[in-house]
KEDRENPA-384057 format. One record per residue: x, y, z of N, C-alpha, C in turn. Coordinates in steps of 0.02 Angstrom, whole numbers, plus 50000, padded with zeros to 5 digits. Example, Ala and Ser with C-alpha at 12.3 -4.5 7.8 and 13.67 -1.06 7.14 Angstrom:
506604971650390506154977550390506604983550390/506424988850354506844994750357506455000250394/
***
This chain:
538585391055699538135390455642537665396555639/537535397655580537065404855561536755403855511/536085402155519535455402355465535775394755442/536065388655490536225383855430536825381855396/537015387555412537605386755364538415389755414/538865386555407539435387455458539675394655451/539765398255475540035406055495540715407255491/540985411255465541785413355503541625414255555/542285413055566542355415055665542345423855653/542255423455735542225432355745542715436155751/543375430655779543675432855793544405430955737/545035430955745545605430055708545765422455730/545675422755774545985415455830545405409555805/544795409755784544455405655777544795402855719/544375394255716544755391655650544235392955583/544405394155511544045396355454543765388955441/543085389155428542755382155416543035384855321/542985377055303543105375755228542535372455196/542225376055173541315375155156541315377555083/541705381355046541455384054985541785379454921/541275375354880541585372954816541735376854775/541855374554712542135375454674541545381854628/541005378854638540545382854625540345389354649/540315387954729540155395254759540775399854736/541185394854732541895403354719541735403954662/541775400454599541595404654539541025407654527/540455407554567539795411554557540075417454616/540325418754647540845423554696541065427654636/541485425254610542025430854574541685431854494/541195427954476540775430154409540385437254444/540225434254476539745441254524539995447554519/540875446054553541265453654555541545453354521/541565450154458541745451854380541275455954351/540635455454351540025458854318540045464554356/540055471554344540395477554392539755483754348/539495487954394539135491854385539915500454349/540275497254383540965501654369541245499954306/541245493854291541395489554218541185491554184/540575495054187540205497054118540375503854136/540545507854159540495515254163541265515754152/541705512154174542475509454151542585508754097/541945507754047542075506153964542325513053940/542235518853965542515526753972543025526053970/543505524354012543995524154026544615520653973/544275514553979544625510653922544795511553871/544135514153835544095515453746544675521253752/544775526753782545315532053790545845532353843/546145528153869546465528653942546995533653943/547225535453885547625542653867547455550453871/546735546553854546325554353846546455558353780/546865554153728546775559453671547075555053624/547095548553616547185542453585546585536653581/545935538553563545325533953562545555524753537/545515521453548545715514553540545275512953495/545425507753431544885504053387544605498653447/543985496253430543455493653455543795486553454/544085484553409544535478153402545245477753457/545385481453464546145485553520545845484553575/545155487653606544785488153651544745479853685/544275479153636544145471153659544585464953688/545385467253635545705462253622546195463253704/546175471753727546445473153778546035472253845/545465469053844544985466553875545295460453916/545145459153838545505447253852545925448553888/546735451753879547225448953877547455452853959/546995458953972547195459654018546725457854093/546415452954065545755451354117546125443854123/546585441354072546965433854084547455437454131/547635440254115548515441954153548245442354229/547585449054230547555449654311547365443054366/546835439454334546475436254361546955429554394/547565427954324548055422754323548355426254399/548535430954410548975434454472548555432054532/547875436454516547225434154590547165426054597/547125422654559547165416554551547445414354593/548155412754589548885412254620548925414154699/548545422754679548605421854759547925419354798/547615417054793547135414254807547235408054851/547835403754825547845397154851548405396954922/548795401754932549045400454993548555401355062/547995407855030547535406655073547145402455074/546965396155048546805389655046547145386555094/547745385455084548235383055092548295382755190/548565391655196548545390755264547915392355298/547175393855262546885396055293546735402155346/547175406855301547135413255339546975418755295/546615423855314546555429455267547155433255230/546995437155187547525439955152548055443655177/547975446355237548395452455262548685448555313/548545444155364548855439255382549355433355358/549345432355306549825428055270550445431355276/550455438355251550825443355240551395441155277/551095441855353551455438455422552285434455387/551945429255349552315422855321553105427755289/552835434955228553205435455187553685442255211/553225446355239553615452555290553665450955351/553345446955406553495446755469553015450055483/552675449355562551965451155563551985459855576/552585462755609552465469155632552485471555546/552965471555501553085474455432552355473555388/551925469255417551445466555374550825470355399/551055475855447550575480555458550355485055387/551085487055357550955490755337550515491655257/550625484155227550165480455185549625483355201/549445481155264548945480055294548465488455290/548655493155312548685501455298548375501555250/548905500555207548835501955123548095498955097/548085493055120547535488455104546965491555135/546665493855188546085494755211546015501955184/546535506455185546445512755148546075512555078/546245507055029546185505854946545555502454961/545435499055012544755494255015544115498055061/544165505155066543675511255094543665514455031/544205515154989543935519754937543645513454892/544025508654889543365504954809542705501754848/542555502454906541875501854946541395508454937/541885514854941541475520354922541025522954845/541745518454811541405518854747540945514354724/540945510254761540405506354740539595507754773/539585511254834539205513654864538895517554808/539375522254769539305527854733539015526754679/539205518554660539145517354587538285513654603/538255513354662537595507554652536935515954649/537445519554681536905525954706536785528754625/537205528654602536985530854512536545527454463/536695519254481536215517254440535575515954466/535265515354538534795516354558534295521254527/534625527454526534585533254511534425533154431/534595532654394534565530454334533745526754294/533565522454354533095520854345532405523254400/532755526254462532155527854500532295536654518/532425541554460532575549054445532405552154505/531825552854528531625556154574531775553154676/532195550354668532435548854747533085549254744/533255553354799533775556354801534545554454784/535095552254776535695551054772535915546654871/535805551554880536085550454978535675545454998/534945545354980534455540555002534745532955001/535065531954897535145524854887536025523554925/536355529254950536935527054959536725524355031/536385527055076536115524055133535795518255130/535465515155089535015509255070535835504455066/535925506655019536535501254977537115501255055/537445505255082537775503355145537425500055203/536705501155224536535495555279536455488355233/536265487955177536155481155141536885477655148/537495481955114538045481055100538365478255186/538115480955245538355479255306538245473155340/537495471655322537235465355337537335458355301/537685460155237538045454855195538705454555233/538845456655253539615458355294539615452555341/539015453855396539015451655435538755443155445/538495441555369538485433455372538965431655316/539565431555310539925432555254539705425255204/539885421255224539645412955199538985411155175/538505414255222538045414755216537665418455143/537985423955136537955428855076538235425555035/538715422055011538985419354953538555413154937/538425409454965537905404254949537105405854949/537125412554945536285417754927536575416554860/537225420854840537385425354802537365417554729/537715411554741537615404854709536985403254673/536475404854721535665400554723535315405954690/535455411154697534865415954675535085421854612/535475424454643535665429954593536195426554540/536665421254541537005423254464536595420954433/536005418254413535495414554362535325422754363/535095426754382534465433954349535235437154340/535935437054344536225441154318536325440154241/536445434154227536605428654161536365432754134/535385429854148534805431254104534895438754078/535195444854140535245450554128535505453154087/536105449554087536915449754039536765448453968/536555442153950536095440153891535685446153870/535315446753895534715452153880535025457853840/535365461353887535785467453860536065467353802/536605460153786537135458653753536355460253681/536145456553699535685454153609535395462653576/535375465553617535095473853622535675476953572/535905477453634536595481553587536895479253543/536935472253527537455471753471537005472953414/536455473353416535995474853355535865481653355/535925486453409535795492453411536325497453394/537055495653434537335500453422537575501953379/537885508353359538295511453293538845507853269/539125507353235539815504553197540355510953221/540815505253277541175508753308541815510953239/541895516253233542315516453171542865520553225/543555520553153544015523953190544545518253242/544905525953277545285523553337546075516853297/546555519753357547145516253347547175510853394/547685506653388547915503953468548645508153499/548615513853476549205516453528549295518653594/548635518353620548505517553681548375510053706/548695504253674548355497253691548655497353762/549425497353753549485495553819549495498953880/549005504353893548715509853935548165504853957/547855502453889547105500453921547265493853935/547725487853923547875483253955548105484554026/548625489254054548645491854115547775493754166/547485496054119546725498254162546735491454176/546345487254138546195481254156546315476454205/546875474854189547315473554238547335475754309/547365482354337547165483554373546415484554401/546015482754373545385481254376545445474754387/545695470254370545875462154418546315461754474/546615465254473547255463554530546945468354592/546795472554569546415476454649546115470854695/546095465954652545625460054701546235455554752/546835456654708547335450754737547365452254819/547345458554878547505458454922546785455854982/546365453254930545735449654971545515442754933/546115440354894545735435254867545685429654932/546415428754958546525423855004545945424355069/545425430455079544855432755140544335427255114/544425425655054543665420755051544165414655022/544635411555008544925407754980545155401955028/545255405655106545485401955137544925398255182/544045399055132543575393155168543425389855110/543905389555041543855383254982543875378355007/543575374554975543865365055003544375361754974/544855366854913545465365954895545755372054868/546285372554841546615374854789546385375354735/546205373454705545955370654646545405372454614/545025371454683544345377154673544455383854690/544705386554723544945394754734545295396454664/545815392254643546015396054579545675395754519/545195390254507544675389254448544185392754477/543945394654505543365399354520543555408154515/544125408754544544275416654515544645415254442/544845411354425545265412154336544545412454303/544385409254294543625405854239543285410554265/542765409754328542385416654345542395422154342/542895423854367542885432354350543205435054261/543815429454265543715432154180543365430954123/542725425254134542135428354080541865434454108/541635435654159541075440254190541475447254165/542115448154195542415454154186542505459054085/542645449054039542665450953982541945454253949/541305450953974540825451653961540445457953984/540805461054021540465467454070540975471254025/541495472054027541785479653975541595479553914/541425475353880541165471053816540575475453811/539925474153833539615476353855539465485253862/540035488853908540175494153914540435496953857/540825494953819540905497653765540425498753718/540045494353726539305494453670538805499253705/538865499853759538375504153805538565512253792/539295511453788539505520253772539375522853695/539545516653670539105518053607538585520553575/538235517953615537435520353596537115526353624/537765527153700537285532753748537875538653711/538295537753666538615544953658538755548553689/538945546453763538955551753794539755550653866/539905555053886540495554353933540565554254012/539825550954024539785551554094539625545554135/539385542754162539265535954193538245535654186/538015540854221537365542154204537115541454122/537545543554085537465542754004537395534153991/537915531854025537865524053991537355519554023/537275521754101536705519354125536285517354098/536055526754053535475527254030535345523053974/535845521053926535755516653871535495509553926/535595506953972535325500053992534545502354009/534475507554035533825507354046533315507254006/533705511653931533215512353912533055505853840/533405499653870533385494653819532575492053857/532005488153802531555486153830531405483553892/531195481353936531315479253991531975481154050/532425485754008532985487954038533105488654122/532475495354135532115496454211532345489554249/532085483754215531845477954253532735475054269/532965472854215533585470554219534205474954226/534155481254229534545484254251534565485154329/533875484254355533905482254437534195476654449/533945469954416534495466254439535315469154456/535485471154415536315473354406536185476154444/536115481954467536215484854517536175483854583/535465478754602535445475054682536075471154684/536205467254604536905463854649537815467754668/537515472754626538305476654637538265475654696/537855474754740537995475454829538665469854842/538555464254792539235459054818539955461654805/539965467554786540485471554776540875476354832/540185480254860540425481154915540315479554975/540085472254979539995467555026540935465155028/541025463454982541805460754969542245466355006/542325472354996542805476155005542555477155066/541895477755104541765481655181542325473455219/541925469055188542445461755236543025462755220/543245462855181543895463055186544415467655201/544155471955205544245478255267544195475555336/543485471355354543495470155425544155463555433/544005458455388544835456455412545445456255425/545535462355365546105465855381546165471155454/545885472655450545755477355523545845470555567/545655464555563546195458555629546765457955641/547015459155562547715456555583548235463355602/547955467255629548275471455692547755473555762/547145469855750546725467855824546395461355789/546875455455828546615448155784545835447155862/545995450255923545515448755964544775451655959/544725455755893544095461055906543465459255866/542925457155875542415456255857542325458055779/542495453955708542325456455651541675459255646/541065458955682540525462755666540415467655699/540965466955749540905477955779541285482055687/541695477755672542315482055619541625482355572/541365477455561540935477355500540505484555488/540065486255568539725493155569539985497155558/540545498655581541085505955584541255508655514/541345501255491541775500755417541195502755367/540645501555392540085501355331539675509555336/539805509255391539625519055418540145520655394/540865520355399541345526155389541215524155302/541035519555263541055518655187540415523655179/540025523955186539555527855180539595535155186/539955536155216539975545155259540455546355184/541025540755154541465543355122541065543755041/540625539355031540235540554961539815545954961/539635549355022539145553755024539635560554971/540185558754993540725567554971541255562754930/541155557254879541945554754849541945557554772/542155560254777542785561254685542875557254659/542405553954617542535549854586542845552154528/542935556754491543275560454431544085558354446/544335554454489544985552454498544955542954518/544475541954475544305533654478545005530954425/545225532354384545685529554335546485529754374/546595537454402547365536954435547025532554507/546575532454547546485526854588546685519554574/546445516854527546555511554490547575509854499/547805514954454548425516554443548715515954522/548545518854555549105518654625549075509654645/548265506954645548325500854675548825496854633/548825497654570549195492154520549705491554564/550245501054558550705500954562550955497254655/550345498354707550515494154767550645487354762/550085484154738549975477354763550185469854693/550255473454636550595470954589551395466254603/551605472154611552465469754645552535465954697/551955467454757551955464454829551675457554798/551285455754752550875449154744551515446054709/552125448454629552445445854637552975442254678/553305446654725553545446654791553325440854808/552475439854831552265432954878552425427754830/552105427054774552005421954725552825419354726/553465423154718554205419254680554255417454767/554265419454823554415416254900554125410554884/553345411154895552885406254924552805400454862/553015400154796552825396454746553595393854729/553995397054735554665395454698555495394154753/555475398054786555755397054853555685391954901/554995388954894555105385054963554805388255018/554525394154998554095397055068553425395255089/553115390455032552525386855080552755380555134/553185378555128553475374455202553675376855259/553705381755284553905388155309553795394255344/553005392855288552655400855311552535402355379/552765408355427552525409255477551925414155492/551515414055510550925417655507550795419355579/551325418655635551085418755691550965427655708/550715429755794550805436255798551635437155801/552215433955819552695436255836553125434055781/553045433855709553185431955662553945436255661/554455433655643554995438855629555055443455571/555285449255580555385454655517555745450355472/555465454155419556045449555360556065456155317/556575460455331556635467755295557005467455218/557335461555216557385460955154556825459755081/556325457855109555845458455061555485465755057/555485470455076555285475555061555825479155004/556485475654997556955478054916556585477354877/556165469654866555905468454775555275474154785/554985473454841554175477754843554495485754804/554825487754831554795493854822555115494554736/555815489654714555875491554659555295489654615/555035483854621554585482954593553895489954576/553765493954627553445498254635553685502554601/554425505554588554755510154545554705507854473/554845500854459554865497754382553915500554343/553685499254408552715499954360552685507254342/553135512154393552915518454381553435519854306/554005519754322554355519054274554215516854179/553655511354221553425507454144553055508854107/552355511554148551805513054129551715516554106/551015516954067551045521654023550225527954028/550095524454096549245526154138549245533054150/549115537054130548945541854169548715545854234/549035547154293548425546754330548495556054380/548945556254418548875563054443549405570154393/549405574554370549785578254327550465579054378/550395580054427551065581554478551485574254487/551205568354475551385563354507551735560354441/551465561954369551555558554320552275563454298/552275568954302553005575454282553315571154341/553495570154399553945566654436554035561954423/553865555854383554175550754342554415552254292/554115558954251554435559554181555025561354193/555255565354261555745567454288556335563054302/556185557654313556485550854357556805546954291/556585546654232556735544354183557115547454135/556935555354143557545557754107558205557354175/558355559654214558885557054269559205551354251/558945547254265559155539754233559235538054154/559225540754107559295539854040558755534654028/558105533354063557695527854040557245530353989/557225528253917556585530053872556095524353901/555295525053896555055520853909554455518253825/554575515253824554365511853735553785511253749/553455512253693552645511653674552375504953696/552695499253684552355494053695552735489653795/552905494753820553075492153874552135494453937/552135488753989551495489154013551795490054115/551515493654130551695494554195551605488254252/551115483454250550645480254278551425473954278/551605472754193551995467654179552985469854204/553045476254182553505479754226553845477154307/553175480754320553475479654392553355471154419/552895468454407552805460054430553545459654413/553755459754343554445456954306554985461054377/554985465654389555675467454427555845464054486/555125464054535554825462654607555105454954614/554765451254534555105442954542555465441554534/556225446454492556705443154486557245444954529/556895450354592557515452954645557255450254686/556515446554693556575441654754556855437254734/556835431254686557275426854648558015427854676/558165434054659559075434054676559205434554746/558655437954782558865438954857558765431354887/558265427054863558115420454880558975414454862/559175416054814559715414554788560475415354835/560455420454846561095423154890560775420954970/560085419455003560095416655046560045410255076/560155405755009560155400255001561165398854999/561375402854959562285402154935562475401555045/562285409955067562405409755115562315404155167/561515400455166561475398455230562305390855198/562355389755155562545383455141563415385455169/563585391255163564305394055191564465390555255/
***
């Protein structure tokens, strides 16, 4: 027990107490729906082409539909970690076998240091925004020891995060919303021929979450509540934060993250409620430093999560001090294209197969090398599909790959939906032929 309230264990081997309703998870994922990045992301969105501006109606409508699609995915995976009560990178165990499920595992703490950095980065801007004269490095140091010590009572922090802060975020959210829609310009213009670019952003702006939903899912007190708390929670918060951002770029005219800031601050009381937003972005990279430290168990399940927690929250720090964020959009783009396919992958095993009776999660779990076929085509179908922009060298080597193959790729095809579609229907068939077989 800690402050009261039951603790994760420290270790991998301990058992996960199941303490969080239905409530704490949806005031959880409203929290990291409402994104200090969300609004500086409204950049991104309105143009994800860079030379195709989207109507304001396109924008929005690519909001909804791709904040349903992601969240429906995070959702989903949410409940096996209910289920078996194990973190996300550990389940894995169940679907690659525990040595193959390292390499998830890689991928995962790599993607969960950089969106910890940016959030370090992002809290260090809007600080900044409102308090000009203290330095940049100062608030990224503030925001990583705060961000470390949420780490370290994880349970504890989410039932702060319940009681106190989503009521002053609401109020915050409200506040803003009534500002701008009376303030800003009449977004004129713009096509949707970039729609399904900016349904891809989105999207991956939900699904980045899928390889940590199961880290807090597996102390729900059901199913039920893990998947109604990230569907409903995060997709108002998320619709309402680009929503938002779009009206914010509006008014600040301008193409930088500091520009849109500046429109919240400088709404009446802005200063005031734009601090709110910003003290809580910390549950943002409170989320990613843990789930980094859990993942870092399931290849040392014996090692103290609050030694990982320091290391993780120093090495997040050292990396916001020097990160590039000017490559936040192809970031986005690589995670889709990882963990998209791998979540279909789990979801057609573990939902449709028969692999929740089954799952092995032990350390000596057997390889199962056949599931790394759908991962990877699946991974080829998003690149193949998409239509995201993200590195110039990386994007000519698909354009490359498609003329080879005689593939045109059509305006209204979406990478996100691509590859899920390939990933589930070659696990499907490989599930199929090992079912024909065992019956031989």
């Amino acid at each position: 027990m800690t402050h009261g309230v039951e603790e994760v264990p420290l270790t991998l081997e301990g058992t996960a107490p199941r303490t969080l309703g239905v409530l704490d998870q949806g005031a959880l994922w409203a929290n990291l729906g409402v994104s200090l990045l969300g609004f500086s992301g409204a950049l991104f969105l309105l143009d994800p082409l860079g030379n195709a501006p989207l109507s304001l109606a396109a924008a929005l409508v690519a909001t909804v539909v791709g904040s349903l699609i992601g969240t429906a995915m995070v959702g989903l995976s949410a409940i096996p970690g209910t289920r078996e009560g194990k973190p996300a990178m550990v389940l894995l165990r169940g679907l690659f076998g525990a040595r193959i499920s390292y390499v998830p595992t890689v991928l995962n703490i790599v993607q969960m240091l950089g969106w910890g950095a940016f959030e370090l980065w992002v809290i260090a801007q809007g600080a900044t925004a409102i308090f000009g004269s203290v330095p940049y490095q100062v608030w990224v140091i503030v925001a990583g020891v705060l961000t470390t010590a949420l780490t370290i009572w994880p349970l504890g922090s989410i039932r702060l995060l319940r009681r106190y802060v989503t009521v002053g975020v609401i109020v915050a959210m409200v506040w803003f919303a009534v500002f701008f829609l009376r303030e800003a310009p009449t977004h004129e213009g713009g096509t949707w021929t970039a729609f399904p670019a900016a349904v891809d952003y989105v999207i991956a702006l939900s699904v980045s979450w899928v390889p940590m939903a199961a880290d807090f899912a597996r102390h729900s007190r059901s199913g039920r509540a893990a998947f109604t708390g990230v569907v409903g929670g995060y997709t108002l918060a998320q619709v309402a934060c680009l929503g938002l951002g779009v009206y914010a770029v509006a008014i600040a005219g301008g193409a930088e993250a500091g520009s849109v800031f500046g429109a919240f601050v400088a709404v009446p009381l802005g200063a005031l409620f734009f601090g709110i937003l910003v003290l809580r972005e910390t549950d943002q990279s409170f989320a990613n430093v843990y789930s980094t430290t859990v993942s870092l168990q399931n290849l040392m399940p014996r090692m103290d999560r609050r030694v990982f927690s320091v290391v993780i929250g120093v090495l997040t720090v050292l990396i916001a001090l020097v990160a590039d964020v000017n490559s936040y959009g192809a970031f986005l783009g690589v995670i889709g294209a990882v963990f998209v396919p791998m979540f279909a992958v789990l979801a057609v095993e573990y939902f449709v197969l028969g692999g929740a009776g089954r799952w092995n999660t032990a350390e000596n779990a057997p390889s199962r090398w056949s599931m790394l076929v759908p991962w990877a085509l699946g991974f080829v179908a998003y690149w193949l599909t998409t239509s995201t922009p993200t590195v110039p060298e990386w994007d000519a080597l698909w354009n490359g790959v498609r003329e080879a193959i005689g593939f045109t790729r059509q305006p209204w095809m979406n990478g996100a939906l691509g590859g899920a579609l390939a990933a589930a229907l070659v696990t499907l068939l490989i599930g199929l032929l090992r079912r024909s077989a065992a019956r031989r």
